[in-house]
C-alpha positions in Angstrom: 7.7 18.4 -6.2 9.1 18.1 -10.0 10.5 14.7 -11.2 14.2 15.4 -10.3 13.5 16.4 -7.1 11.1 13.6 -6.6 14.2 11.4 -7.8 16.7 13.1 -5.8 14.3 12.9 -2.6 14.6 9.1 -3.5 18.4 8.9 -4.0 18.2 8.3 -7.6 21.8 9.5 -9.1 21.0 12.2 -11.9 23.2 12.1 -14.7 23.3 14.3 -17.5 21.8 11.7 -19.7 19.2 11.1 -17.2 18.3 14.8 -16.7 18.4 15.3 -20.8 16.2 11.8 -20.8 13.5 13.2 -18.3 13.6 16.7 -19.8 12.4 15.0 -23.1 9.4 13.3 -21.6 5.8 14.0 -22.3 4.1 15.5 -20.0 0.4 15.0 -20.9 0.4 11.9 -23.8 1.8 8.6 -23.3 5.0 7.5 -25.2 6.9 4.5 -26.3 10.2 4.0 -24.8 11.1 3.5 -28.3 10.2 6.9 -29.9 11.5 8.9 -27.2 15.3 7.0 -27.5 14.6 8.2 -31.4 13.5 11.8 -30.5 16.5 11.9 -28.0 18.8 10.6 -30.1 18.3 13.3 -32.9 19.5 15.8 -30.5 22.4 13.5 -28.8 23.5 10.9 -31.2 25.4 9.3 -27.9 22.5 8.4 -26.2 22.4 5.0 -25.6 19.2 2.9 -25.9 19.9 1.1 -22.8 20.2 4.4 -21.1 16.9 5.1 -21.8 15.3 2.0 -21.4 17.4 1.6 -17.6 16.8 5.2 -16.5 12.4 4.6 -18.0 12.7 1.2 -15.2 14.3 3.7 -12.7 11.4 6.2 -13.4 8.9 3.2 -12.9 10.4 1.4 -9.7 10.6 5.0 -7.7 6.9 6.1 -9.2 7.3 8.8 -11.6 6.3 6.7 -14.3 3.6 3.9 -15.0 3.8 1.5 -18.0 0.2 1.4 -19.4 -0.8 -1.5 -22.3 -2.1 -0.3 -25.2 -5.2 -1.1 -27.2 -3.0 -3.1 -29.4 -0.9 -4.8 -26.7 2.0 -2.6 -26.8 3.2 -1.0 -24.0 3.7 2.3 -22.9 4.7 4.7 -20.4 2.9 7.7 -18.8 4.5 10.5 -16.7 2.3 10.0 -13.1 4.0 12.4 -11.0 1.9 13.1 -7.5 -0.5 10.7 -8.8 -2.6 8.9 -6.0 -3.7 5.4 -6.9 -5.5 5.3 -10.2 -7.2 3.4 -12.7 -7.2 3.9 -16.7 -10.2 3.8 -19.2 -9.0 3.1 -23.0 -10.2 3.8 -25.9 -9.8 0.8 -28.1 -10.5 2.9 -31.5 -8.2 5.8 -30.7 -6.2 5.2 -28.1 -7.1 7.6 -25.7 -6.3 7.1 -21.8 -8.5 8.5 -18.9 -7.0 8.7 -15.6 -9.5 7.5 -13.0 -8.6 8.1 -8.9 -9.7 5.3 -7.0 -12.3 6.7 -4.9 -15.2 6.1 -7.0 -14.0 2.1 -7.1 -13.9 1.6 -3.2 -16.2 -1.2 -3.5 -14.6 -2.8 -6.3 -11.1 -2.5 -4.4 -12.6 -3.6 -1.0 -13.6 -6.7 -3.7 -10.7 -7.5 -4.8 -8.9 -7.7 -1.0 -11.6 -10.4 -0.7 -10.8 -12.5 -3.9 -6.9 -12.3 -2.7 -7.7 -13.2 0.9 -10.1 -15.7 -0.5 -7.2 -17.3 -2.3 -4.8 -16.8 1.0 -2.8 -14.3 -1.3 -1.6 -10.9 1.0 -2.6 -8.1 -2.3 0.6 -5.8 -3.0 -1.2 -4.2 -5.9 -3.6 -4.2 -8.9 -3.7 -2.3 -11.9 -7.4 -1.9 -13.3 -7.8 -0.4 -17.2 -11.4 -0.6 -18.6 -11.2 -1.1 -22.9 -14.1 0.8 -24.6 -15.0 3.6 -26.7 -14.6 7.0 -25.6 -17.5 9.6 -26.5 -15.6 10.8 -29.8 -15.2 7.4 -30.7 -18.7 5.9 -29.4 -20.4 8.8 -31.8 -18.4 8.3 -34.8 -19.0 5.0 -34.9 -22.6 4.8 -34.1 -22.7 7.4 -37.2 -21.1 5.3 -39.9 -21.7 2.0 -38.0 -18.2 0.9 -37.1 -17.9 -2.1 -34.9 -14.3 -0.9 -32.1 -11.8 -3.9 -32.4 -11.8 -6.5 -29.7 -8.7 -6.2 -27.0 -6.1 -7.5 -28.2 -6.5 -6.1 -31.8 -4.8 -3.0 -33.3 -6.8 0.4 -33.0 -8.5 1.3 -35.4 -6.1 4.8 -35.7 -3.1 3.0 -35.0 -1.2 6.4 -35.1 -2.8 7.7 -32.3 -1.3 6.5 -28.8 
């Protein structure tokens, strides 16, 4: 199922704007609400930044999108279409995000239930993203001895997402 019949499926009203707006989305990287209003916007100058920003909330509340932090704090969004329940690793040099499916994190899952219970809290969900170096990143640095930044701190290749 694509994204606008996911959304149609869901009762989501598709607008022109909205279908323009979801036609314009990466598919494989993550993106700033901000730099896709700007790539939009060069090919419809009417396109409202609220649109974008209501119709990426939209997206998010019905599934088709996740907002992910970035290495620097930033935020982000990431196409997650048919995506089961998932957890990210993050490159804190680069910027590069690894899907991870759940299964290999039972334990740690069947963990958490117990911290929330625990605490007399009924768990809705979690969202779990490991920061580290990814094996580009881990070699390149262990070559010219380059610390990664600490969370929290800008990557190291900002321009990367």
């Amino acid at each position: 199922m694509d994204v606008l019949e996911r959304l149609r499926a869901q009762g989501v009203r598709l607008t022109g704007s909205r279908c323009r707006l979801i036609a314009g989305i990466p598919r494989d990287t993550p993106f700033r609400a901000e730099d896709l209003w700007k790539a939009l916007r060069a090919r419809d100058p009417r396109l409202g930044r609220a649109t974008v920003f209501r119709t990426l909330a939209v997206l998010q509340q019905v599934g088709v999108l996740e907002r992910v932090q970035r290495p620097d704090g930033s935020w982000c969004y990431r196409l997650c279409m048919g995506a089961a329940h998932h957890h990210h690793l993050t490159c804190a040099a680069c910027g590069r995000d690894e899907v991870v499916d759940g299964t290999p994190l039972a334990d740690l899952e069947a963990a958490l239930g117990r911290v929330a219970a625990a605490y007399g809290y009924e768990p809705a969900r979690h969202d779990i993203r490991l920061l580290g170096r990814c094996p580009t990143c881990a070699r390149a640095a262990a070559a010219c001895g380059v610390q990664p930044p600490e969370p929290g701190e800008p990557p190291l290749f900002p321009g990367r997402p």
